[in-house]
Every structure is written in C-alpha cells, then in structure tokens.
N, C-alpha and C positions, 0 to 999 in steps of 0.2 A: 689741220695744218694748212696755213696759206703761204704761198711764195711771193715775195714782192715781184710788182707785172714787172717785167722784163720779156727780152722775144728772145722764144728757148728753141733751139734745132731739133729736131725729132731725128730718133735714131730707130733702125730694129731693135725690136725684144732680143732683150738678155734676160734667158733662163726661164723666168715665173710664169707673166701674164701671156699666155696662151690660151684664151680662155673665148670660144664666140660664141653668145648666148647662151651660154652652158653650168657644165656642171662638174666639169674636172677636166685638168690640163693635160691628165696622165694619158700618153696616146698609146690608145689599144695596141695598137701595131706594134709597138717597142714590146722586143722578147729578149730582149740581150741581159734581163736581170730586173725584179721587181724593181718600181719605183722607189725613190730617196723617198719623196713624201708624196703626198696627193692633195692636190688644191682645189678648190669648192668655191664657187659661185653664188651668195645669196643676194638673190630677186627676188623678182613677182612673183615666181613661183614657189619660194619658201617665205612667204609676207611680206618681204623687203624692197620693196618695189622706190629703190633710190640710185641715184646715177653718181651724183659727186659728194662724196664722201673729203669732209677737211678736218675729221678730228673722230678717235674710235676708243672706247676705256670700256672694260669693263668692271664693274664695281664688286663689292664684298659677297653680296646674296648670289651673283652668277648675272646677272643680267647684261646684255652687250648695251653702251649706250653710244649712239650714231651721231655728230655733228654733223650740220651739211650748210649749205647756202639759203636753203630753203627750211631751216628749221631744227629742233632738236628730237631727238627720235631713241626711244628706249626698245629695245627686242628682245623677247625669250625665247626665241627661232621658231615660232610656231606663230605672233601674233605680233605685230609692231605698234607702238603706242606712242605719237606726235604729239610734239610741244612746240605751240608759234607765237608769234606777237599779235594782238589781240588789241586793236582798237576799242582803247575807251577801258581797259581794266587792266589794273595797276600788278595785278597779280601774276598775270602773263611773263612769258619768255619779254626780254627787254627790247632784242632785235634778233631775227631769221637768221643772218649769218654766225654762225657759231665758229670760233677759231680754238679754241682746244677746252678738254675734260678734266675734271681731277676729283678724287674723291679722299677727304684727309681721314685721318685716324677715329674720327669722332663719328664719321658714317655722312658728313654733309657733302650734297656735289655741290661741285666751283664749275661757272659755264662760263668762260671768257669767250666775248665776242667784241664783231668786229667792230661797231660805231655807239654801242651803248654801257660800257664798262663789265664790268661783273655782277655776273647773278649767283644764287644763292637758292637751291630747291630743296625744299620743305617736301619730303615724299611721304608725311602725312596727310598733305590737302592739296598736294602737286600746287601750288605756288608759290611763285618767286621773288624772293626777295633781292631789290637794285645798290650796287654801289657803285654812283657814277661820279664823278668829274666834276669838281666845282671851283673853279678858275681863284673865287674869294673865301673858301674854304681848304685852307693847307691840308688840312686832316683828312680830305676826301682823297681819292684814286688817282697818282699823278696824270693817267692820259683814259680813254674812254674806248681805245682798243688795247686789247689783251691778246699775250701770245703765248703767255706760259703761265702756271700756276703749281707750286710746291711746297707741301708741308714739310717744316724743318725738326729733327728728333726733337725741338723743347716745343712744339706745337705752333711754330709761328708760322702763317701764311703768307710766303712769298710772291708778288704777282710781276711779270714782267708786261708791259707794256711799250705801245709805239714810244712814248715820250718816259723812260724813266722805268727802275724797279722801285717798289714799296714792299716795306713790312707791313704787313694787317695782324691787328692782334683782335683776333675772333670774340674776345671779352668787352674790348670797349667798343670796337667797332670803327675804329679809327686807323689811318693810312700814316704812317710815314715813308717819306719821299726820297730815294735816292736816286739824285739825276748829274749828268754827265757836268764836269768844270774843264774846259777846256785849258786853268792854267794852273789846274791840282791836278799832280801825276797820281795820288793817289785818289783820285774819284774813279766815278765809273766813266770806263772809257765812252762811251758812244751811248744814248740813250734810246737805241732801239733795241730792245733788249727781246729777245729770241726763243731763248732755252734756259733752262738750270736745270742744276744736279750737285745734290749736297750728297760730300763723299766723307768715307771712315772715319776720318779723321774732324768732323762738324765743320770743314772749312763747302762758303757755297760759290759753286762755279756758274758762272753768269758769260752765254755766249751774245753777242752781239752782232747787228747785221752795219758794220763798218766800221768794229769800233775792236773787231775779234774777240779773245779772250779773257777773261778777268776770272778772279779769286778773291772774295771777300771773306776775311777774315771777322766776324763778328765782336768776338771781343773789342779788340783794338780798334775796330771804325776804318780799316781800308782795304783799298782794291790793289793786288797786284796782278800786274796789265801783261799778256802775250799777242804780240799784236805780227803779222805777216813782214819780215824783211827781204826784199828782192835779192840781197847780195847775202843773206844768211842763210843757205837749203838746211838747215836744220829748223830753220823758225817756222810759226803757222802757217802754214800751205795755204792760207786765204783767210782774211777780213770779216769774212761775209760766214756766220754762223749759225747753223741754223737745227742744228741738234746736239745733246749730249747725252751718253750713255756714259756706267763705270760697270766694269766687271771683275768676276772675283776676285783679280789677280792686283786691285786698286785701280787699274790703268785707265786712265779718261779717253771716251772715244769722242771726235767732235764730227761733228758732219759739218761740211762749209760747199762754197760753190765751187773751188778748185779739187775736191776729191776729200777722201775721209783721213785724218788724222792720230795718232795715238800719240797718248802722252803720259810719260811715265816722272809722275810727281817730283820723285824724289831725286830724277835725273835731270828735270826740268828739259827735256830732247823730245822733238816731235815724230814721230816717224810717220813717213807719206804713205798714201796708197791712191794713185793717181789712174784716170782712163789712159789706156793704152789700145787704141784699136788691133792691132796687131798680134797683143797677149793675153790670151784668153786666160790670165792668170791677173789678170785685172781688174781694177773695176771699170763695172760696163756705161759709166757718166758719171762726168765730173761732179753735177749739181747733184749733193747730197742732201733731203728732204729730211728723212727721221731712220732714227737707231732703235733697236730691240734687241736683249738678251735673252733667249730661251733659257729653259734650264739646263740644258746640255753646255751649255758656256758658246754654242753658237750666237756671233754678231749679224742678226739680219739689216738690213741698206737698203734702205728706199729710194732710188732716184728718181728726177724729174726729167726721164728721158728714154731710161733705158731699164726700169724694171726695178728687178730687187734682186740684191747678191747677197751671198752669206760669208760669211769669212771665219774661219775657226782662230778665235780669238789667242786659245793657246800656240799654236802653229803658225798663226799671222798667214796662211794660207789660202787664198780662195777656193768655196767647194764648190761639188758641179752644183750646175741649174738645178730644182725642187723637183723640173720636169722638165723632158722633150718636148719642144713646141709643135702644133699640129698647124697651126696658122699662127699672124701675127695680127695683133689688135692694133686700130688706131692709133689706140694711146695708150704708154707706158707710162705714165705719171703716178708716181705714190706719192699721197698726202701725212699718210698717218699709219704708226703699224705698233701694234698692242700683243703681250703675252697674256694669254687665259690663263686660268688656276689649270688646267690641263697642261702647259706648254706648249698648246697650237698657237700658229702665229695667224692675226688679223689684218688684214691691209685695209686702208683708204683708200681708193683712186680718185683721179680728179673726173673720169668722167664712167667709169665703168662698177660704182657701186662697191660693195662689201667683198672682199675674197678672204679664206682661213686656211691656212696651210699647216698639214697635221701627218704626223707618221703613220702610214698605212696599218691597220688592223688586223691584217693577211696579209700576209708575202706571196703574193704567187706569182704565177708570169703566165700569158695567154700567147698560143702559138696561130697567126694568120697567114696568108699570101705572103706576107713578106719573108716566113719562112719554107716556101712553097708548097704550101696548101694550094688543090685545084679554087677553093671558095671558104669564105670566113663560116660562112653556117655549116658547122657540122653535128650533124645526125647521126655519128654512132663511132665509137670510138674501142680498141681493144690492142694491150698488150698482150705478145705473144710471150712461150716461153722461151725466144731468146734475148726477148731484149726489145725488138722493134715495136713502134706503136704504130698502129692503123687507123686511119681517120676516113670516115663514110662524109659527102658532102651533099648538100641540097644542088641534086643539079648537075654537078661538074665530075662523080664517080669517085674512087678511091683511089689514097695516097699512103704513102709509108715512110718512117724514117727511122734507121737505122741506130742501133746502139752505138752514142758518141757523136751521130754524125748531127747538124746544125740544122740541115732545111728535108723538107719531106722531095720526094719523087711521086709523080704520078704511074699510078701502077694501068700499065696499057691492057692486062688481062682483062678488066673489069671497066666495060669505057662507058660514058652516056649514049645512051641511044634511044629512039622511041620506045624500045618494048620496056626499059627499065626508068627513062627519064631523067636518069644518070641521078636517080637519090638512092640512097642509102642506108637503110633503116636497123638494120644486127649487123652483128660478126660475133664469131666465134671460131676457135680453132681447132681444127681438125687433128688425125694422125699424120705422123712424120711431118709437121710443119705447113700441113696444108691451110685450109682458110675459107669458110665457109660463111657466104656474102650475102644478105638481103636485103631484097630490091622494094623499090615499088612495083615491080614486076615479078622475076622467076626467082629463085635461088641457085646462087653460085657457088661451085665447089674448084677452089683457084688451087690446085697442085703444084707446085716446083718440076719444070722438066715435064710435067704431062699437059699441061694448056688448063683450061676451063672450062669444065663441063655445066650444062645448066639443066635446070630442074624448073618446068613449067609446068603450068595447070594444061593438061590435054583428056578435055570431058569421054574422049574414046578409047583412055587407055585408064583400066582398072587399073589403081593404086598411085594415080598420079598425084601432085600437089595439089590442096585447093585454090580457087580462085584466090587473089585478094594480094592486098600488101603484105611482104615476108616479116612480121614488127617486131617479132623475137626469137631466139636461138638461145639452145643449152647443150651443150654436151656433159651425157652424166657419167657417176664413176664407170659404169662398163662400156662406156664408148659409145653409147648411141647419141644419136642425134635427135634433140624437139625442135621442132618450127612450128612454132605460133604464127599465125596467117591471121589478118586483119579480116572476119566477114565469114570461113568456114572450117574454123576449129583449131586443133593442136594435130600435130602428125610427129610421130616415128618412125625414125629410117632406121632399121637395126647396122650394124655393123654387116657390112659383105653386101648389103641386100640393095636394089635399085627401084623397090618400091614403096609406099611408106603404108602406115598403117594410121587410121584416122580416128581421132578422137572429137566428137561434136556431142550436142546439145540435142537433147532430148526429151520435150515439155512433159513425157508420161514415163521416164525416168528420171526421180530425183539422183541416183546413183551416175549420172553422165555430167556433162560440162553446166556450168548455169548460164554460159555465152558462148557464140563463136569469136565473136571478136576479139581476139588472143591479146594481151598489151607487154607481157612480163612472165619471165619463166625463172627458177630458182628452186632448188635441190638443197634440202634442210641434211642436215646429220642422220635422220633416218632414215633416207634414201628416198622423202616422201618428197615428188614434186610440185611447188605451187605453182599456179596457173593465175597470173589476174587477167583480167576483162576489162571492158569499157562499159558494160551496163551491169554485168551480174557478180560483181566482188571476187571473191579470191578463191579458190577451187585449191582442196588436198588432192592431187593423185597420187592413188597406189598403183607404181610400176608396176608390178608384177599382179596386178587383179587386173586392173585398167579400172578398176573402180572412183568413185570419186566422193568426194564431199564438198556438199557446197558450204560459202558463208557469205553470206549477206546481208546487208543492213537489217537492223530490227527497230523501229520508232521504240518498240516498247519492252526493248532491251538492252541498257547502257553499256552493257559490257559485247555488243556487236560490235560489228567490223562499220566503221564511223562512214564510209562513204560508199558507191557501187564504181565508182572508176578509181582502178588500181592501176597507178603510173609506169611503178619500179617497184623492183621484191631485188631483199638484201640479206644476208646471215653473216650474221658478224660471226668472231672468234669464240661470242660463247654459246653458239650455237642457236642466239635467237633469230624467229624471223620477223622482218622488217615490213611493212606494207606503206608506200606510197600513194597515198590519192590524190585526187584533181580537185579538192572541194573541202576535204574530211582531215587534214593532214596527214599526220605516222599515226599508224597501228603497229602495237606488236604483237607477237603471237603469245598466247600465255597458256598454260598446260594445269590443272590441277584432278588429279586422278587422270580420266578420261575426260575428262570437261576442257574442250577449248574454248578461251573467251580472249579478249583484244583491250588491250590497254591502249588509249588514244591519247597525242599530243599534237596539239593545235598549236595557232599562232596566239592564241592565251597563254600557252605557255612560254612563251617563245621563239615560236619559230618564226622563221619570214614572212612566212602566210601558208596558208591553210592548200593552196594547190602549191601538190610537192612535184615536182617533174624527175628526178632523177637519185640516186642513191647511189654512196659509194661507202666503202667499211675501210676502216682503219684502226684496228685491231676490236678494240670495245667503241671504239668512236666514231659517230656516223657522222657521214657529212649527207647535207641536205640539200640538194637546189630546189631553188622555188623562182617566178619566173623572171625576178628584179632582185634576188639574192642569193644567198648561201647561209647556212646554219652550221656550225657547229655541236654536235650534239655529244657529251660524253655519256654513253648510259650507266656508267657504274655511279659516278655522283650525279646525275642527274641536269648537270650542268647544260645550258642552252645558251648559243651565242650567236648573232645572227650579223652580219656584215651586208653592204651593199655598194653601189659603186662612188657614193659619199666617204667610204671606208677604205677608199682605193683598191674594192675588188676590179680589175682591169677588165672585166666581161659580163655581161648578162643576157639576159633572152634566154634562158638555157632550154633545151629540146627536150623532150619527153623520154627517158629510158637512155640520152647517151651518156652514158659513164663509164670507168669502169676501176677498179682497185688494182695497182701496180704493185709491181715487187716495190716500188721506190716509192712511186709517183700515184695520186688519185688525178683521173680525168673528168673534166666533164666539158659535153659539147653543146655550144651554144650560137646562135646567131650572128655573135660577132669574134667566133673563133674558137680556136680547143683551149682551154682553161688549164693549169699543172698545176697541183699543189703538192709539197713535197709529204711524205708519211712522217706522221711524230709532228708535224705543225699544231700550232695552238694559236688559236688568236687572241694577239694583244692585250692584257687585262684590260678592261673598263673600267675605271673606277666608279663607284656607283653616285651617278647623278643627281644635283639638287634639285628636291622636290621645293616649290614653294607656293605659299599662298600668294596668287597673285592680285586678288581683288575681295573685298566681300561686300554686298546691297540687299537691298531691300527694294521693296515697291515706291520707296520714295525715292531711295539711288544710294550712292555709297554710303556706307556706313564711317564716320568721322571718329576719328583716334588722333594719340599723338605722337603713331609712328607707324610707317606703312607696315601693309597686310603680314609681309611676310616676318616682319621685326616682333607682332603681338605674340606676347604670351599669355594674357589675360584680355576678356573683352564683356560686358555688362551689354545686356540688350533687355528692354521691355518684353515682357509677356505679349505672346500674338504676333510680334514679328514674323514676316516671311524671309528669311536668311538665304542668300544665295552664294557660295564660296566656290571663286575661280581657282584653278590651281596650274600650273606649269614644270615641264622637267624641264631644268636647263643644262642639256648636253649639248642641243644646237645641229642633233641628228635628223632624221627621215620622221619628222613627226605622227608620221601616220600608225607609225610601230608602238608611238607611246600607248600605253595601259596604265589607266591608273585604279587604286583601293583607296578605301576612306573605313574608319571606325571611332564610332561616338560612345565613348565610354558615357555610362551612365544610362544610355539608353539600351544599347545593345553593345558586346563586348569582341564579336567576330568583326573581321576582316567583311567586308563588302566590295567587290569587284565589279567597275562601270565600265569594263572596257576602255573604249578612244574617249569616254566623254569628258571634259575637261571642268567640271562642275556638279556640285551638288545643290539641291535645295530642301531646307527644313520648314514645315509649315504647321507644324501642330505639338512644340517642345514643352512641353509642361513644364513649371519653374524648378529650377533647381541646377546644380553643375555638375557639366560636362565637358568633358575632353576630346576634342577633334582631332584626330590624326590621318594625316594623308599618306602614301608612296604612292612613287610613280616607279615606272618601267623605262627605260631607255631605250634607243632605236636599235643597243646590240642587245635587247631583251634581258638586261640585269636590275633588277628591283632597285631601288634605292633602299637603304640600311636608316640611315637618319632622316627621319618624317617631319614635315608639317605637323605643331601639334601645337592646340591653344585650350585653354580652359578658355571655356563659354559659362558664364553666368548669365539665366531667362531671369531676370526680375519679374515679379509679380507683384501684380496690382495691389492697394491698399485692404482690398478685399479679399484674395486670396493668401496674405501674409500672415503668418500665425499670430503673432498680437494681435493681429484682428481676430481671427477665429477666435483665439483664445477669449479674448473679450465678451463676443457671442456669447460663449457656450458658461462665460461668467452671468452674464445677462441673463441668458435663459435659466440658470441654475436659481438667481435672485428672484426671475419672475417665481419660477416653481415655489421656492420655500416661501415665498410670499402669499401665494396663492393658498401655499399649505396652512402657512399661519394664518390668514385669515379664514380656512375653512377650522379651523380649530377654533380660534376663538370664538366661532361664531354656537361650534357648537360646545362649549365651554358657555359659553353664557344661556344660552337653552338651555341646559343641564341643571343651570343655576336656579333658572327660573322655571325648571319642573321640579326639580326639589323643594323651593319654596312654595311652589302649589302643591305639594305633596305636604309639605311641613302645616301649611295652612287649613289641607281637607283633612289632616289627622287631629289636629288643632281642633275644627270643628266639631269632626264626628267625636272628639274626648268630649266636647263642651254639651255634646247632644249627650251622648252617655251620661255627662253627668247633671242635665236637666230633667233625663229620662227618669233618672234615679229619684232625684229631687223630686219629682213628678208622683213616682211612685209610693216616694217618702210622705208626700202629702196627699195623696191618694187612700194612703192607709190611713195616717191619720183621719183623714175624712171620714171612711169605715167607722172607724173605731166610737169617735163620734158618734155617727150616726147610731151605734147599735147601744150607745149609753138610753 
C-alpha cells in the first residue's frame, strides 16, 4: 500500500505498535488481566530482515508474501525468499517497488507495481510474466502503476490503476479500459482508482483518490457515483479513498483521508467515525490506509499516523488497544494489513517491517514491582493454607500477598543481608501458620507473634545445619521437616527437636545419598521420599530406614533416569512421580513388580526443550517450565503443548525449582516476575500446521515442473539422480521447535524422524515408485495431520527397463537354441556319415564273404580237378 506524498503530522501511538527492536508489545508489567492479543515482530532475527513494508497477502499453500520498495519477498517464517528486477532478463520482477498482492481462484499471483504495470508469477520457474502500458495499443493495461487487483465471482480480473480501471480477461490476455468522462455522470468518477471490493450482490465497488465512491454495475455498463458533500453530514466523509472492506452484515467499510466510513447499501447513508483527540472512543487518525476483517467480525484500521484501531463491527464500537504500550515508536504508519487462514492479523509498516497480531495461547497474567514485589526475579514461590502466596526474590528478600488483596508487602521478618544476600531459594510451611525460609545462607523459621528464629551451619555445635545454600524443603505427612542444602546433604528436623539429623553421601555405601548437592525434594503416596541432586540423579528414601536407593543414568540402559541433574520432582494426582532435568527432560517413575524403570519425554516429543527448570501439577496435567517456555503436558492423553513468549506467555527466564501448585492457581518464578496460571487452563487448540514441500534439486539445481514443489503430486526423474527435498511448517512460530518426519513408501514404510533438519536427500533409489510424505511439528509441538506427499517415479535407463532385459534374455535364449541346433546337426550329420561307413564296411566285408566263398567254390573245383 502506498499513500500519495502528501506532509502527514505524526501523532503518538494508538494502542498497537509498541514494538522497540522486539518481539511483543505485551508489557510484562501489565497484571490487571491477560492480554487482548500479543503482537510479534518479524526481523532479522526470524529471516525477515525488511524495514518498509507497502503490500502483505498471504496465499493458498500458507506462505506470507512481502511487497516492499525494494523488491518482492516470499516467507515461510523460517527462510525469506527475494524477487528483484534483474537487468538484462525479461523474466525478472518488472520493477522493485511493489504496490499491492493478489492471488485469484486459479492459484496465479498478480504483483502490481509502481512504474512498470502488472506482473504475473509463474511459481513453477519463479518467472514473470509483464503486462504494461502501450499508449497505441488500447488492449493493453490503461496506466503502468497499479493499486489494486481483484478477482470478480465469474473470474474476471479487475486492475485499478493511477490512470483508469481495466477488465483483464486471463484467456485472451487483453485489458479493457474504463477511464474517468468528466461530462458522463455515469462513468468512473475520478481515474485514480484506489481500492475494490465486489459484494453479495456481484455489484463492484471502485474507491477513488478524489473522485470518492462509485458502484459498477456490470450488466448494465455504469457507475453510480457517492462523492463527499460539505453541506450533507450524511454523505462521504471524504474524496480521497483509499480502502475497502465488506463484512458479514453486507455493510461497505471505506477507509478515506477524513476518517473511516460505513455504508449500508440499502439505506444508501454513511455513517462517520472520525479522530477525536479528546475520545478515546475514536478513531486515533483521520488518514485511513487499509481495512481487515478477522473472523470474529472484528474491523481492524490502519492508519497513517497513529497505529491501528479495531472496531467491533457489530457494536460499531471501538475496542481497547491489542496492547499496553511500553514505549512509543517513531513511526506509526500502516501500509497494509492481511487475515491468515488462522485469523491472526498481519501489519505493513512504512518503516518498521512485518508485525502479526494473534490471540494469546495461554491466558496468564505475571505479577512484578508494579504489584509490589521487592524484585522481578523470583526464586521460590509458595501458597499457604490460607490463601496468601509468598514470593522468595534474587536479592531484595520476601514478600506476601494476601487472599483478595492486589499488591504484595514486603515481609520485614526475613530482610536482605550479608549473611543471606537477601535471595531466596525454598519455602515451605510450617505448623499453626508458620513459614519456613531458605536462604543462600541459614534457614528461617518466620512464626506469627514469635519473631524468627534462624538455623545456621555452626561446625561446633553437633547437629547443626550443613554448610551451603538451603535449595529445598519438604514437610512430610507426620510434620517433620527436610532441608536439602546445596554442597552437604538432606537433614531432618523432627518435630519438637532443635537439632537435625543428616543424611549424606557415602562412596562405600551404595545404601546412602549418591550426592550432596540437594536440588528437589518430594514425598510420593508411599511415604517414600525423593531426593534429586545436581550430579548423582534421584535417590528413594525410606523414612523410617533412612536407607536409600540410588538411580542414575545408565548409557547402556534406556529405561534409566535420562539425565544426572534433577531440577524439580512433582506427583501428580495419580500418584506418579515426576523427574525434571537440566539436559534429559521429564522422567517418570514407572513401577513393574519390584522393578523401577523411567519413561523419558524430551523435547522430541514436545516439550520446550530438554532443560526442565520447574514443575507444577494440575490434577493429571503437568505444567512444564523450560528456560524460554512452558509446556503443557496432559499425561492421561498424552498430549503435549508448548507455548513461549511469541504465544503471549508474558514471562520467561524461569528459575530452577520455583513453583508451586495452588488450591486455584499454579506459580512459577521467573526472572522477569511470578507468572499465575489459573487451574483447568488449557492452551488454545492449534490447529495443525501446513507442512510443505518447499523446494526440490539436484546437483545440477532445481528440478523444473509445471507447478511449484508444494502443488506436485506426481514427479518423473531419471535413474542416478541425487534428490534433495526442502520442506517448511507454515505456522510462522519459534522455528527452532519445528521437527520434522519424512517416509518413502516403496522403500521403507516407517516414519523416519530428522529432528530440526529441514531437508532430505536420496542418492541411490533404484527405479521404480514411490511415495514421499512429510509432517512437520509446529512450535506448540503438534504434528501436522495432512502431509507432504508426492509419487516419485526413478525412470531407468534403456538398459535397465524390462523390454530391454526382456529382449536380452530373448537374445540369449536364441543364441542358446542356436548353438543347440547347430550342435545337433552337426552331430546328426556325423551319425550319418558313420552309419554310411558302417553300411559301406558291412557292404564290403558281405562282398569279401562272398569272394571268400567264390574263392573256396573255385578252390574245390580246382581240387577236384586236380585229383581226376
């Protein structure tokens, strides 16, 4: 969105942009009642690294896409990807200044800018197709800057420009022109054409910048005109037009430079809503920039002065500001403001970059100084049974505040001093109301009417305290008292008794503590007390043995206790125990016969992260702190949900062990104050995030289709390709938290989990199809449901395709019978020609038989002869 140069007065911020280098408006300090919404800054530091924002849409797949001065810019809040004009290729963005987005029914973006008409992006090949301006071609684009773009229910594309609206019919390609006639009432008034908005009824409404209102009636070919009358206070409150929304109720909202308007069609009557500095039930500047309807039927109001108001459209009422401002920013300019498929609202600013305004995800309220905390960091936090809650501080001692009452008092029994340093680290309560205090020094036992007695380490008096910081307390069911001491063990004070009795660590008993460094104490349903530590895991004692059992990590046992620093220990209502670590996440305790073993849930699963700092129970559902969030945990479904201060949790930093579960209320203490969340809270559903393909290449670079990554549902690639497929969640949360899976059917049929990595690659797919499917994980830790999924066809080579083999294995089959036939006939003719020598030597030897005979025959004759 651009405003014609005019010189605009700068006002203070109204309500929103409260925003200084940051990351949410919502000011920690404010406890009078969770935030309306929570507002989010993205920059450089979530990829967005842009300052003047003049145009914001996001499109069908999930993607935010950025207009600016300096170019055009797509985001999946994890990675930003720039489109510019590009000397010497036609394919390029046309010109850097980008003046508004649109994206029609058919899935094509419309870029209107400022000096080179309309582009047209192709997000199969990410290039741009020009429709500019041709002075002796009617059919082209009447002007070559653009302010609006809308597609109308029969598919026509409407373009407003400086000189004139056009029809574009997407099929031929070709502009018709409808420009301003100064002596036809029925033309378009003014030819600077602004805004549209075609409503129920197919009639389209064309704001103008001095030319006001108009109504085009399609059918019929004309405009009917509402133009600003000085002497009419019903007519357009101003000339000068520069947005339009309709909401459910029909009613046309206009945005102009005198204040915002409503107009009810059927009554043809304007109604005003004008700046009144005096009525905070106003709007907070006249020049109205751009309209947005949430889904709640809230009317959000961009001005060019003073912020953005909301206005309850049914009510016609202004509501409060989104948030308390903590400072005021230079510049309150909105350019442009957009509804997501969530119903978070997106701002433009003119010079402070992207902001998203979204209903908080947790309700909580955090209590600091302003409600007279001695200090925001607190370290140890406990309701008593009547009601009051006690807040331990870094530094400044302990405070209290009463059931009902609004702000805490500093409790003077318990004050900073050298020996304690005035931090805070347990509480726990005593009998009849008492209160028992750990320091970084002694332990205090704060009585009503008796003063405070203290309990320090004195190496000359057998049975004193040990050395060290006091970091935990328990009172169990028969009244005694544990103190875990940072440095030399666990101690019990029995009841009556003034000396304690010691429980430490002893390398030639495994049956003793497996640390001194006490961190967390907690009394399970059978009386058994756990003990964590900060190097040696979590310890069973049995009270009444003082015996012990250790458990500690096992590399080469999955079912051990996942880490050796034990934060917080918790038992919920069904009796399990809970195990916090600094590294390992939650353990719980698991029971099967006499075998204890530990079910572990990481920030794999869910959680914020893997260092857990504190625990609190809410019936079966745990709450988690970790050191930049909160989890939600239900153990019966299994459910995990994680929040952070993009979610408008109002606090983090949280401290190690300060928690604790209220009759009402869970606490947790944290460095930027005590935190309240009320019991039976749930956070926000999430709807589950679009996972999508965002990119896929090879060694040679993108792989080229004819429709981007995330649209394929089929994709052909040669044999021996190296595949590489990007992927993104688009919720636009704590990207860090994303986790994503991938499974390739055909190959293998399981789930495969990469963690944070945002990418797969295949290098050795044998031919044939497969199916790719991705989820991701979202930043409140809920999977995506609907995947990423493409059928991959590897083509193979001529060589490896079955007609060919087939052919081979014809081939070889012909050589063989070939080979065979001629070893047969070879010996078929042998055969021939030994039988015919066989026919010819029996030939012979008959023909010798019978000369032999003949022989013989005339032999006797000869005889016979002879003996005449």
């Amino acid at each position: 969105m651009s405003i014609p140069a005019r010189s605009l007065p700068r006002t203070a911020l109204h309500g929103l942009l409260a925003l200084v280098l940051g990351l949410t408006l919502t000011d920690p300090a404010v406890a009078s009642g969770p935030p309306d919404l929570v507002v989010e800054h993205f920059g450089s530091e979530r990829g967005l690294p842009i300052d003047n924002v003049t145009a914001i849409h996001q499109d069908r797949a999930g993607f935010i896409w950025i207009g600016t001065r300096d170019g055009l810019v797509m985001y999946d809040g994890h990675r930003a990807t720039s489109f510019e004009h590009v000397i010497g290729d036609p394919d390029s963005l046309s010109d850097n200044y980008v003046r508004t987005i649109y994206e029609d029914r058919a899935g094509n973006l419309w870029i209107g800018t400022n000096s080179s008409g309309l582009d047209r992006l192709s997000r199969a090949d990410w290039s741009f197709e020009h429709f500019r301006h041709d002075s002796a071609d009617p059919t082209t684009i009447s002007h070559d800057s653009v302010n609006v773009i809308v597609e109308d229910r029969q598919g026509v594309i409407w373009v407003g420009t400086q000189i004139g609206l056009n029809r574009f019919d997407p099929a031929t390609g070709s502009f018709q022109r409808l420009l301003a006639d100064p002596g036809d009432p029925r033309a378009l008034p003014h030819d600077y054409v602004y805004a549209l908005q075609e409503d129920d009824q197919g009639y389209l409404w064309v704001g103008t910048v001095g030319g006001g209102l108009a109504r085009l009636d399609r059918e019929r070919r004309f405009f009917t005109r509402w133009r600003h009358d000085p002497g009419n206070p019903a007519s357009l409150i101003s000339d000068q037009v520069f947005a339009l929304a309709k909401d459910d109720q029909g009613a046309l909202w206009i945005a102009t430079e005198g204040g915002l308007d409503r107009l009810d069609p059927p009554r043809r009557r304007f109604e005003h809503f004008t700046s009144e500095p005096e009525d905070p039930q106003s709007l907070s500047y006249p020049l109205v920039t751009s309209l947005a309807i949430d889904p709640e039927g809230t009317l959000w109001i961009g001005t060019w002065g003073g912020g953005v108001d909301r206005l309850d459209v049914v009510t016609r009422r202004f509501l409060p500001p989104p948030a308390r401002t903590a400072a005021e920013l230079a510049d309150e300019r909105i350019a442009s403001l957009t509804v997501d498929h969530t119903g978070a609202v997106w701002f433009g600013t003119w010079s402070h970059g992207v902001l998203r305004a979204r209903r908080p995800a947790l309700r909580s309220e955090v209590l600091t100084t302003r409600q007279g905390l001695s200090f925001d960091d607190v370290t140890s936090v406990l309701e008593d049974s009547s009601g009051r809650v006690w807040a331990g501080t870094w530094g400044k001692g302990l405070c209290f505040r009463r059931p009902g009452a609004a702000h805490f008092t500093q409790d003077p029994r318990v004050v900073p001093d050298p020996l304690t340093r005035g931090t805070l680290l347990s509480l726990a309560e005593g009998e009849n109301g008492s209160l028992w205090v750990g320091s970084m020094g002694p332990l205090f036992h704060v009585e009503a009417g008796k003063g405070t007695r203290v309990f320090a380490h004195d190496p000359a008096t057998p049975g004193s305290l040990g050395p060290g910081y006091v970091t935990a307390l328990h009172r169990d069911r028969e009244g005694e008292l544990w103190v875990g001491v940072g440095g030399s063990g666990l101690f019990r004070l029995r009841r009556g008794a003034t000396s304690f009795e010691a429980f430490v660590h002893d390398p030639e008993d495994p049956a003793t503590l497996s640390d001194n460094y006490i961190t967390a104490l907690a009394e399970d349903p059978q009386g058994v007390l756990w003990v964590g530590t900060r190097s040696g895991g979590v310890n069973a004692l049995d009270r009444t043995t003082g015996r012990v059992v250790r458990y500690l990590p096992d590399p080469g046992d999955p079912h051990s206790l996942s880490f050796h620093y034990v934060t917080s220990l918790a038992v919920d209502d069904a009796g399990t125990v809970w195990i916090a670590t600094a590294g390992g996440g939650l353990n719980a305790v698991r029971r099967q016969g006499d075998r204890v073993f530990f079910e572990h849930f990481t920030e794999r699963d869910g959680l914020a992260d893997d260092t857990v700092r504190a625990l609190a129970v809410d019936g079966t559902v745990l709450w988690l702190a970790a050191p930049n969030g909160l989890t939600r945990f239900d153990t019966r479904s299994g459910s995990l949900i994680s929040v952070d201060a993009g979610d408008g949790l109002p606090a983090t930093g949280f401290n190690g062990g300060a928690s604790f579960s209220g009759r009402r209320r869970l606490y947790f203490g944290s460095s930027s104050g005590l935190l309240v969340i009320e019991r039976g809270l749930d956070v926000a559903p999430s709807p589950p995030a679009p996972t999508v393909l965002r990119a896929i290449s090879t060694l040679d670079g993108s792989i080229s289709a004819d429709r981007p990554p995330w649209e394929l549902r089929r994709m052909e690639v040669p044999y021996g390709k190296i595949l590489t497929f990007s992927f993104a969640v688009l919720d636009f949360g704590d990207t860090r938290r994303h986790r994503f899976a991938y499974r390739l059917a055909g190959l293998r049929d399981e789930w495969i989990e990469i963690g944070d990595r945002r990418e797969v690659t295949f290098t050795n797919l044998d031919p044939g199809k497969y199916t790719l499917q991705v989820r991701g994980r979202s930043s409140h830790g809920v999977w995506s449901d609907a995947t990423a999924s493409l059928m991959l066809v590897v083509v193979p080579p001529f060589w490896m395709t079955l007609w060919f083999r087939l052919a081979v294995a014809g081939l070889l089959i012909l050589a063989v019978f070939a080979a065979h036939r001629r070893r047969t006939s070879t010996l078929e003719r042998r055969n021939r020609e030994l039988l015919a020598l066989k026919n010819q030597r029996e030939q012979a030897l008959a023909e010798m038989h019978a000369s032999r005979e003949q022989l013989h025959e005339a032999y006797g004759r000869l005889r016979r002869l002879t003996r005449r």
